[in-house]
N, C-alpha and C positions, 0 to 999 in steps of 0.2 A: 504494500500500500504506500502509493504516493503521498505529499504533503499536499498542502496549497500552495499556487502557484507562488513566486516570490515579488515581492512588489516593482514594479516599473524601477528603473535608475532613475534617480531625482536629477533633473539637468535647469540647470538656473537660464533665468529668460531673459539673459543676457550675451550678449556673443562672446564666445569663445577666449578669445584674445584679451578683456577686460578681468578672464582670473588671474592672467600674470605670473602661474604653474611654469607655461613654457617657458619663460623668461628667466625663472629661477634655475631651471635645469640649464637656461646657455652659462649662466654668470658664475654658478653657485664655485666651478673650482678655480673661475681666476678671482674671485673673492677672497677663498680660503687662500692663493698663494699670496693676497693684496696684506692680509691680514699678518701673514708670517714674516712677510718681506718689512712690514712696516714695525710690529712689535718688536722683531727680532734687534732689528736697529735702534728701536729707541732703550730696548734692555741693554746694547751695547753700550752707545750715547750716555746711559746713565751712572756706567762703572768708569768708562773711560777715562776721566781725570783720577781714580784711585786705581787705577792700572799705572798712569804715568806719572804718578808724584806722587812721591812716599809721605807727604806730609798731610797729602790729601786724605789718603792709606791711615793715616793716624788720627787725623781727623773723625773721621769714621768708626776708628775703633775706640776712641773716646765719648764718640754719640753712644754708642753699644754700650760703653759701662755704664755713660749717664743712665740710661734705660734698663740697667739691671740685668743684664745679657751675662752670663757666663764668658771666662777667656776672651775677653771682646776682641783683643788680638787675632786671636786664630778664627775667632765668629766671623770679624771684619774682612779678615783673607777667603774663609770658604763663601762667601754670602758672595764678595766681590767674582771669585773666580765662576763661580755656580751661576750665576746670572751671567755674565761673558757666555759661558757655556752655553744657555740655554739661547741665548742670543745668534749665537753661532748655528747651533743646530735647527733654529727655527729657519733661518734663513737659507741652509741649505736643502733642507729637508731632509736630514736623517739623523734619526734616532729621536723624531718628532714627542715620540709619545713621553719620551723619558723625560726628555727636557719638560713636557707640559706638567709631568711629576713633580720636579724641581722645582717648576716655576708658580708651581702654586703652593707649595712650601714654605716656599721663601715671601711670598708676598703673602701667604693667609697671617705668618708669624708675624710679618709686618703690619697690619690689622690690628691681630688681638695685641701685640702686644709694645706697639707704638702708636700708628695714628689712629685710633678707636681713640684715643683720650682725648683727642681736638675734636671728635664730631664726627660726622657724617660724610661732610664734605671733605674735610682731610683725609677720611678714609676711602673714601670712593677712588681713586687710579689704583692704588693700592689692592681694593677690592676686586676691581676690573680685569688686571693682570694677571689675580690669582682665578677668576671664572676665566678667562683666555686660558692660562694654562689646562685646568679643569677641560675644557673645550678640546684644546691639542691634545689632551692624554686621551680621552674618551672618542674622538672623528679620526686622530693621527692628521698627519700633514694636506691628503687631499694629495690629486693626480697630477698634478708638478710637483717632483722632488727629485734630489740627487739620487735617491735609491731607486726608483723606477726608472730613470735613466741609465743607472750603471747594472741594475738585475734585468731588464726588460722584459718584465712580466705583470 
């Protein structure tokens, strides 16, 4: 014994073109590359002066004690190198996923337990960076990447 028949597909009474569906699927992975290409740089952009000056370098690991960080020293080096890193691999696309690990690590901790105490609004890039990350760990990089370039599959 059969069912009843199943209902008509519900088709909206408007033309086709105004859902904007197909449009998503042209953009969707040079978005995702737009998104890599541009965070990946501005996480670089952001260590960059504590990559080249050690004083900057110390600067930073004196923010970390102010804020109650353990070894601020070695915090301020792995933080600084780990965001380079995640900078790097976003931009080239490989090891996408790990980096979005990292990178939401490092900025969730930066959240709770820096800018969460100025507000909302000082926490939000912060916040952003670590859903971005979130985002790379869970999609991965999207179909421009070095790896599908050099595996070709």
């Amino acid at each position: 014994m059969t069912g009843p028949n199943p209902p008509a597909e519900w088709k909206p009474p408007w033309p086709w073109w105004l859902n904007l569906s197909w449009l998503g699927v042209l953009v969707a992975p040079w978005v995702r590359l737009l998104i890599r290409l541009v965070v990946g740089a501005f996480l670089i952009w952001g260590v960059w002066d504590n990559i080249i000056d050690p004083f900057q370098m110390s600067a930073f690991a004196a923010f970390l004690d102010e804020n109650g960080f353990i070894w601020p020293g070695l915090m301020a080096h792995l933080a600084v190198y780990a965001q380079l890193a995640c900078g790097l691999a976003f931009i080239v696309g490989m090891l996408v996923r790990w980096a979005g690990l990292i990178c939401a690590i490092i900025f969730t901790v930066a959240v709770v337990f820096v800018e969460a105490k100025h507000g909302v609004r000082a926490a939000m890039p912060a916040t952003l960076l670590a859903l971005i990350g979130l985002d790379m760990l869970a999609r991965g990089p999207g179909p421009f990447n070095l790896r599908a370039l050099l595996v070709r599959r």
